[in-house]
BAGURO-166981 format. One record per residue (C-alpha): residue number from 1; x, y, z; residue in one letter. Coordinates in nm, 2 decimals, m for minus. Layout:
N
nr / xx / yy / zz / rest
NUM / X / Y / Z / A
...
This chain:
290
nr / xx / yy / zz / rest
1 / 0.00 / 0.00 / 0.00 / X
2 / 0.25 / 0.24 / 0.10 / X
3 / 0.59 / 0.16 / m0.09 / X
4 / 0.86 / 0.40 / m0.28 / X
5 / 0.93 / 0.77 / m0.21 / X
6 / 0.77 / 0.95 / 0.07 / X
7 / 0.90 / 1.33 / 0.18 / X
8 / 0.86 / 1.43 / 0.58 / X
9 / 0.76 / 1.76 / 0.49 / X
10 / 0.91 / 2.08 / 0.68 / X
11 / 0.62 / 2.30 / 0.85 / X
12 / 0.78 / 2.67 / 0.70 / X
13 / 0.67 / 2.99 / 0.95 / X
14 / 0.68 / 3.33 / 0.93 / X
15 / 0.67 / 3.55 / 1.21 / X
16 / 0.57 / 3.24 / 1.44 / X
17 / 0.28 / 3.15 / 1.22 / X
18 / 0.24 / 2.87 / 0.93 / X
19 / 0.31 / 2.98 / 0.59 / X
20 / 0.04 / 2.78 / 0.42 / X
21 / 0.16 / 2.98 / 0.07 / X
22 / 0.52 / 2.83 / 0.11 / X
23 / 0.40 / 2.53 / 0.22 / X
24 / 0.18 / 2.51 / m0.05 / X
25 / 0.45 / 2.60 / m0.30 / X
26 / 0.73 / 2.33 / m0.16 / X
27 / 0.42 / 2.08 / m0.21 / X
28 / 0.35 / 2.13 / m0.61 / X
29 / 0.72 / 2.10 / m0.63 / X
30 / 0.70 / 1.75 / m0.45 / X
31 / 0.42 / 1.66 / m0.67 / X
32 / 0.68 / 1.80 / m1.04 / X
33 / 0.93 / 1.55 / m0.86 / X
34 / 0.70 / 1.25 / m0.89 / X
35 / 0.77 / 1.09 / m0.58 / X
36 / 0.51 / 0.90 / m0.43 / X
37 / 0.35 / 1.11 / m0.12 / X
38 / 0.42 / 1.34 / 0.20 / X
39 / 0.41 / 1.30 / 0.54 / X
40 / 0.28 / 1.65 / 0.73 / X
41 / 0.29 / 1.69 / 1.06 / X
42 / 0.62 / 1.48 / 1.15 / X
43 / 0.90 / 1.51 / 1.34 / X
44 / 1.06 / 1.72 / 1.06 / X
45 / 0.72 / 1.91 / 1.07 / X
46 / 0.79 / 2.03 / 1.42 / X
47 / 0.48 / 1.85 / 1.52 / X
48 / 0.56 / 1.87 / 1.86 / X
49 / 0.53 / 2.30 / 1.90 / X
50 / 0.19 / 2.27 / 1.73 / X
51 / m0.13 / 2.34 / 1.86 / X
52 / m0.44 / 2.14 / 1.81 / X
53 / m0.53 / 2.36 / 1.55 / X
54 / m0.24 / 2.43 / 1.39 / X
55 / m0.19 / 2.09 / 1.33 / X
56 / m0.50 / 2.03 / 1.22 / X
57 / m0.51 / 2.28 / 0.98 / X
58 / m0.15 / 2.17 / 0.80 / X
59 / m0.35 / 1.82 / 0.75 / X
60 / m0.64 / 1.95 / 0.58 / X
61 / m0.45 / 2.17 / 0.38 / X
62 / m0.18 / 1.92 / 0.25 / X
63 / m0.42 / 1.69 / 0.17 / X
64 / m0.62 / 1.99 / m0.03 / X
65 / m0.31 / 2.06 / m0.22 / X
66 / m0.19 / 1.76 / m0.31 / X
67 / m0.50 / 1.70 / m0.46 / X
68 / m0.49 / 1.32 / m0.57 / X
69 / m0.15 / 1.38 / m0.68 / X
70 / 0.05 / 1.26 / m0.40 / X
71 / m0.02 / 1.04 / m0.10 / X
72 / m0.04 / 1.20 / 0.25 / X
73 / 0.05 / 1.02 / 0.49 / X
74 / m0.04 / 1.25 / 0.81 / X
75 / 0.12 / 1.25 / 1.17 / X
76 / m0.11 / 1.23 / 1.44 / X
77 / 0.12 / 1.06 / 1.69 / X
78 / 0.08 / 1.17 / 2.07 / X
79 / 0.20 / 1.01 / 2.35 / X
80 / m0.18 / 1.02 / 2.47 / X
81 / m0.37 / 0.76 / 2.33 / X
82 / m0.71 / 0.96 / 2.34 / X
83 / m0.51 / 1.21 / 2.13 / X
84 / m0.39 / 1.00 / 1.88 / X
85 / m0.76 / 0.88 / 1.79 / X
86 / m0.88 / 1.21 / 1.77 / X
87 / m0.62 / 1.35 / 1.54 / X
88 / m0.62 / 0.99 / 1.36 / X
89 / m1.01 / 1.05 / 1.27 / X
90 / m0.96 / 1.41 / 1.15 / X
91 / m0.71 / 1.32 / 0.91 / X
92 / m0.94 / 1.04 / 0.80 / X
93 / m1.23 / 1.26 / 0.74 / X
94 / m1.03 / 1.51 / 0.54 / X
95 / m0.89 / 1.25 / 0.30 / X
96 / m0.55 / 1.11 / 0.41 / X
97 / m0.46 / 0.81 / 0.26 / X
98 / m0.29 / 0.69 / 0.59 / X
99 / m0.13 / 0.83 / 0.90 / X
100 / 0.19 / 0.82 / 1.05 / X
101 / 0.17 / 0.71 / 1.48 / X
102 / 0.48 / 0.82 / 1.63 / X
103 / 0.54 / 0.55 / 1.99 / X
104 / 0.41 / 0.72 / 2.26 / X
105 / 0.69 / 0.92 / 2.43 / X
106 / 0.78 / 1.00 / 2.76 / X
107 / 0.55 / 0.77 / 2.92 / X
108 / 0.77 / 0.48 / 2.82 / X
109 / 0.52 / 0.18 / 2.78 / X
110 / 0.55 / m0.13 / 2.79 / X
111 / 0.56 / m0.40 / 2.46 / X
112 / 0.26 / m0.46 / 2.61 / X
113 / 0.09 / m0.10 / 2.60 / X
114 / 0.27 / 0.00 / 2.31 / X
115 / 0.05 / m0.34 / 2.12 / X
116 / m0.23 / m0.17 / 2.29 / X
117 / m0.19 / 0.20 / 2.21 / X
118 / m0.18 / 0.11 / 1.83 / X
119 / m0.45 / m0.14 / 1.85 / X
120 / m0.65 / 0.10 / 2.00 / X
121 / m0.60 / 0.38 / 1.73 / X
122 / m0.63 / 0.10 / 1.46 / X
123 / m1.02 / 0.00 / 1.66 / X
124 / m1.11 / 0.35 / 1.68 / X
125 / m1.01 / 0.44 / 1.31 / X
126 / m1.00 / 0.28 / 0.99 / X
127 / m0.74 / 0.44 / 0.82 / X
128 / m0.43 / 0.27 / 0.73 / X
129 / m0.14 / 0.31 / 0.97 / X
130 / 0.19 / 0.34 / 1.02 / X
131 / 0.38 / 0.29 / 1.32 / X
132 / 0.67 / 0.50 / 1.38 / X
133 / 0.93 / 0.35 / 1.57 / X
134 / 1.22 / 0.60 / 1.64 / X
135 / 1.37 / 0.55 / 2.02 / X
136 / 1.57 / 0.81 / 2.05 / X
137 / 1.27 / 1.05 / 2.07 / X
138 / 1.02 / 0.80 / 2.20 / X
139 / 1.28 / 0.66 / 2.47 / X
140 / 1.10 / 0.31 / 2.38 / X
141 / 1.20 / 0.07 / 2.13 / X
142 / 0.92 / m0.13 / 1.98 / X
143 / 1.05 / m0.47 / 1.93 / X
144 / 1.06 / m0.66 / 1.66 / X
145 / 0.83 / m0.94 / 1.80 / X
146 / 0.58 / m0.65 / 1.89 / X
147 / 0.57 / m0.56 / 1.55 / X
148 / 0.49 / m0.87 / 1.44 / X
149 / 0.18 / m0.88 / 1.64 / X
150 / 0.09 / m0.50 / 1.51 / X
151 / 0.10 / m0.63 / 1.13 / X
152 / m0.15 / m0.90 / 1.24 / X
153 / m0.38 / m0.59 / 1.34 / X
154 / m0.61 / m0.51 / 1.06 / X
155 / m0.53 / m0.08 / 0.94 / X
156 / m0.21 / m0.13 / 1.05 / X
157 / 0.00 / m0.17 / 0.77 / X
158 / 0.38 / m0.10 / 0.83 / X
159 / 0.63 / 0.08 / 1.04 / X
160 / 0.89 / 0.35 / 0.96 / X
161 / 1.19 / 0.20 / 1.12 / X
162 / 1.41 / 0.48 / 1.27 / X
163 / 1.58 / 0.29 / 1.51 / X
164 / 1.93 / 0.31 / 1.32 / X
165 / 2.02 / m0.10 / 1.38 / X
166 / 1.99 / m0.31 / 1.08 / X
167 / 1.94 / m0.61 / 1.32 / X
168 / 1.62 / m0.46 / 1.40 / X
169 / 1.52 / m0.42 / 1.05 / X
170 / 1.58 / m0.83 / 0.99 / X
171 / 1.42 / m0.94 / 1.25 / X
172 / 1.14 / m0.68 / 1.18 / X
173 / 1.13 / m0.83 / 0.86 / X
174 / 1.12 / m1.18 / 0.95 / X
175 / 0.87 / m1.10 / 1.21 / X
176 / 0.60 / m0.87 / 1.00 / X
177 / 0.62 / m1.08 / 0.62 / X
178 / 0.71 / m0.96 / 0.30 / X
179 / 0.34 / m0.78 / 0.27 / X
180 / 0.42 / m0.55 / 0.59 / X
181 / 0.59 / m0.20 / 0.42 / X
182 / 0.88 / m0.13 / 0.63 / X
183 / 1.01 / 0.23 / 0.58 / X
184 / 1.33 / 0.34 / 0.64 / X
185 / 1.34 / 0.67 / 0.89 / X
186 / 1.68 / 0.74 / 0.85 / X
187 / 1.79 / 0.87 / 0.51 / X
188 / 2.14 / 0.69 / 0.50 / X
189 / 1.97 / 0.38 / 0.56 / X
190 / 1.76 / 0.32 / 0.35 / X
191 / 1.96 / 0.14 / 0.04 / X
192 / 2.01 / m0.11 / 0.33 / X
193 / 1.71 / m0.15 / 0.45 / X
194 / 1.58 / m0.22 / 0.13 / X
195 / 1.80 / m0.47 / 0.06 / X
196 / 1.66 / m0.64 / 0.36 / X
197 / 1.33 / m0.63 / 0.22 / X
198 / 1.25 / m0.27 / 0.29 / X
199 / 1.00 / m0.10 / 0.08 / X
200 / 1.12 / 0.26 / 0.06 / X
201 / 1.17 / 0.59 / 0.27 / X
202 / 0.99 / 0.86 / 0.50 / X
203 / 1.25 / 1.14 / 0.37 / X
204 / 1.41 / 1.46 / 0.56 / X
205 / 1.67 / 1.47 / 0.22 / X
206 / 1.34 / 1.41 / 0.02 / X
207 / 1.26 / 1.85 / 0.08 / X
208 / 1.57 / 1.88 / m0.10 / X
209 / 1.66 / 1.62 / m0.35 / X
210 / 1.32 / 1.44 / m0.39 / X
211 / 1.41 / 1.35 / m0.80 / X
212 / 1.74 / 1.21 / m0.68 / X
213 / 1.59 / 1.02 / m0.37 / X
214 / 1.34 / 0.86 / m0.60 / X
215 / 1.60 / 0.74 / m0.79 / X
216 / 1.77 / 0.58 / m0.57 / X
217 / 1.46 / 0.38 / m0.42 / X
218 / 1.32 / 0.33 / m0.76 / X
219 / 1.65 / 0.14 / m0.88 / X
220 / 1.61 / m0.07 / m0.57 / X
221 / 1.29 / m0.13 / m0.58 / X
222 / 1.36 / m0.29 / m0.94 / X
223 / 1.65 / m0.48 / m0.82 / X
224 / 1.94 / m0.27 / m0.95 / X
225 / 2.14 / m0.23 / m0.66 / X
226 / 2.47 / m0.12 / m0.83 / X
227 / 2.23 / 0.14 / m0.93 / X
228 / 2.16 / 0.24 / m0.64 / X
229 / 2.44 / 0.23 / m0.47 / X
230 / 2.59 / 0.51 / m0.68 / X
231 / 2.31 / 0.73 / m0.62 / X
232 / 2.31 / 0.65 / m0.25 / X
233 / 2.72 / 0.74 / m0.27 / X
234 / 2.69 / 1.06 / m0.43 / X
235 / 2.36 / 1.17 / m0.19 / X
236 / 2.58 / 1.01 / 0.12 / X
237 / 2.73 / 1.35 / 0.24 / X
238 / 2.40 / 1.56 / 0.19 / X
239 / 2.23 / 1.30 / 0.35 / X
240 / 2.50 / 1.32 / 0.67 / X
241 / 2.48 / 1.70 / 0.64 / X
242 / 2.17 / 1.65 / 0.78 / X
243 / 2.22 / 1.51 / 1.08 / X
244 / 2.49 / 1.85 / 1.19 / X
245 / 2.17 / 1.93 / 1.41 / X
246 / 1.88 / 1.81 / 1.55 / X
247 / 1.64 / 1.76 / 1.27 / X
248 / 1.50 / 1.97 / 1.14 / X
249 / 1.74 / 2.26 / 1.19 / X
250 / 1.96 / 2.14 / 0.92 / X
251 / 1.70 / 2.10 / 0.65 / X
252 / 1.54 / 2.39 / 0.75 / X
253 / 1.83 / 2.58 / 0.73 / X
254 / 1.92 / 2.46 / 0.42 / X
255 / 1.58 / 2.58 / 0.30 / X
256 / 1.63 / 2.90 / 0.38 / X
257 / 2.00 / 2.89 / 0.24 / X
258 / 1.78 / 2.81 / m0.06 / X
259 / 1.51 / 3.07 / m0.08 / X
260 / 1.26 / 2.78 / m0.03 / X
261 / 1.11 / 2.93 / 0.31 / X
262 / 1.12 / 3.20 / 0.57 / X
263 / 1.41 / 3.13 / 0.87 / X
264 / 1.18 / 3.04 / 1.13 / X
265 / 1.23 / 2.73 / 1.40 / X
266 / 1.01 / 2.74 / 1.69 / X
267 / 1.16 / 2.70 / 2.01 / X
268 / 1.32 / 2.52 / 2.22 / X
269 / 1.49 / 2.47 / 1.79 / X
270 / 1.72 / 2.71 / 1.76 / X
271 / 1.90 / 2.84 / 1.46 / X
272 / 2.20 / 2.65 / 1.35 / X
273 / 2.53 / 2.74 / 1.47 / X
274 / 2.75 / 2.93 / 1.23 / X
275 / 3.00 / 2.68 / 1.15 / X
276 / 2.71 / 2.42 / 1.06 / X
277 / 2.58 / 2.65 / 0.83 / X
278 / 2.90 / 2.74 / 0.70 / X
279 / 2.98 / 2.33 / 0.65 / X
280 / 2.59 / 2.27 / 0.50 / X
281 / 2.63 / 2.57 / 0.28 / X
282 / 2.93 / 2.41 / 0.17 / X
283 / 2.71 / 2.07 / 0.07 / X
284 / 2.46 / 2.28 / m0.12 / X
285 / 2.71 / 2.38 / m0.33 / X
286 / 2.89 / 2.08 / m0.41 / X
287 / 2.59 / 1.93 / m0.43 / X
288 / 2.45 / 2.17 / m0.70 / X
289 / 2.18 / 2.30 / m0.53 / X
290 / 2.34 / 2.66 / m0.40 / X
C-alpha cells in the first residue's frame, strides 16, 4: 500500500505562524518531482510546538493541495492515546490516505501497551497506519516481535523504522512478512534497509533532492542495486549534512539557504550554529543545489 518515495515535509513559518503559501508551494514541487506522497505533521514538521489547531489545519491543507497527486500520509502521533484517535479521525475525514503514529513518548510503555496503544487507534479508526518506531525520541523501542503482532492488526499496515540498527530491520522483517511495508526513517539507511526487504523511505533529504531520492529507491525497488548504490554514494554526504543538528534545523536551514522558506524554527529549535551552516552551505554547493 505504502511503498517507494515519501518526503517528511518541513512546516515553513513566518513570524511564528504557518506559511500555508510556502508550504503550499514546496508541495506542487513534490508533486513535479513525482515521488510517491508526503508526510505532514512529523518530526521534521515540528509537530511537537503545534497546537491542536495548527496541526490540524496543515492536515487538511496538504491533503487539499496535493489533490490526488500525491499520498499523505499524516502525523497524528501523541503520547496520549485519546489524542492520537482524535487527530487519527480528522485526518481520516479530510482525505489522508494513511497516517503516521509516532510510539508514545515519555511515558515509556510497555511491549505490552505499546500493542495496545496502536491497537486502539487502529479499533477507533480505519485508516491505514503506520507505526513510527524511532527511540531516541520515543525513549522506547518497539521490538521486533511487537511488531509482528501489530501487522496482524487489521489498518495497520507498516512501520517507519528509525531505530538506526539493521538487526532490528531483519528481524522486523522476518517478524512482520514480505506484505508488511517497512520504511526506512533514516535517510542513510535506506539502500540497506531495502536490501533487507524494505520498501522505501519517510525522507528529511526528500525537501531537497526528492528527484534524486526517487532514484535511488526506484533502482532498488527494481532490483538494480549497483544502481543504487551510486546514487546512495553521491547523496551520502547531503544525506550526513543532515544530521549537523537536530532535525529539522539542518534541513530547515538549508531551505532558507535556498530561498525555499522564511528562517523560522520554533523554540526550544534554535538556529544553527555558524560553522554548521558554513559546512551545510558548503554541501549545497557541491551538491549543486546553491
Amino acid at each position: 500500500m505504502f511503498e517507494g518515495t515519501y518526503t517528511a515535509l518541513v512546516t515553513p513559518f513566518v513570524d511564528g505562524e504557518l506559511d500555508l503559501d510556502a508550504l503550499g508551494k514546496h508541495i506542487d514541487a513534490m508533486a513535479e518531482a513525482g515521488i510517491d506522497g508526503v508526510v505532514p505533521c512529523g518530526s521534521t514538521g515540528e509537530s511537537a510546538t503545534l497546537d491542536h489547531g495548527e496541526h490540524e489545519r496543515l492536515i487538511a491543507f496538504t491533503i487539499e493541495r496535493c489533490a490526488g497527486r500525491l499520498k499523505v500520509i499524516a502525523g497524528t502521533g501523541s503520547n496520549s492515546t485519546a489524542e492520537s484517535i482524535k487527530l487519527t479521525r480528522f485526518a481520516k475525514e479530510q482525505g489522508a490516505d494513511g497516517a503516521l503514529l509516532i510510539a508514545p513518548y515519555y511515558n515509556k510503555p510497555t511491549q505490552a501497551g505499546l500493542h495496545a496503544h496502536y491497537a486502539a487507534v487502529a479499533e477507533a479508526v480505519g485508516l491505514p497506519l503506520i507505526v513510527y518506531n524511532i527511540p531516541g525520541r520515543s525513549a522506547v523501542n518497539i521490538e521486533p516481535e511487537t511488531m509482528g503482532r501489530l501487522a496482524e492488526v487489521p489498518n495497520i499496515v507498516g512501520v517507519k523504522e528509525a531505530s538506526g540498527s539493521l538487526d532490528q530491520v531483519s528481524r522486523t522483517v522476518q517478524a512482520c512478512g514480505p506484505d508488511f511495508a517497512i520504511l526506512s526513517g533514516d535517510d542513510s539507511l535506506t539502500l540497506p534497509i531495502m536490501a533487507l526487504g524494505g520498501k522505501g523511505v519517510i525522507a528529511v533529504l526528500g525537501n531537497l533532492m526528492p528527484v534524486q531520492l526517487k532514484k535511488l529507491v526506484d533502482l532498488a525497488r527494481a532490483g538494480d542495486f549497483e544502481g543504487a548504490r551510486r546514487v546512495h554514494f553521491e547523496l551520502l554526504p547531503m544525506m550526513q549534512a543532515m544530521g549537523l543538528e537536530t532535525n529539522p534545523i539542518p534541513v530547515k536551514t538549508a531551505m532558507v539557504l535556498l530561498g525555499k522558506v522564511e528562517d523560522g524554527l520554533r523554540l526550544p529549535l534554535t538556529p544553527m550554529e555558524a560553522d554548521h551552516r558554513a559546512e551545510l552551505a558548503g554541501e549545497l554547493q557541491r551538491a549543486g543545489l546553491l
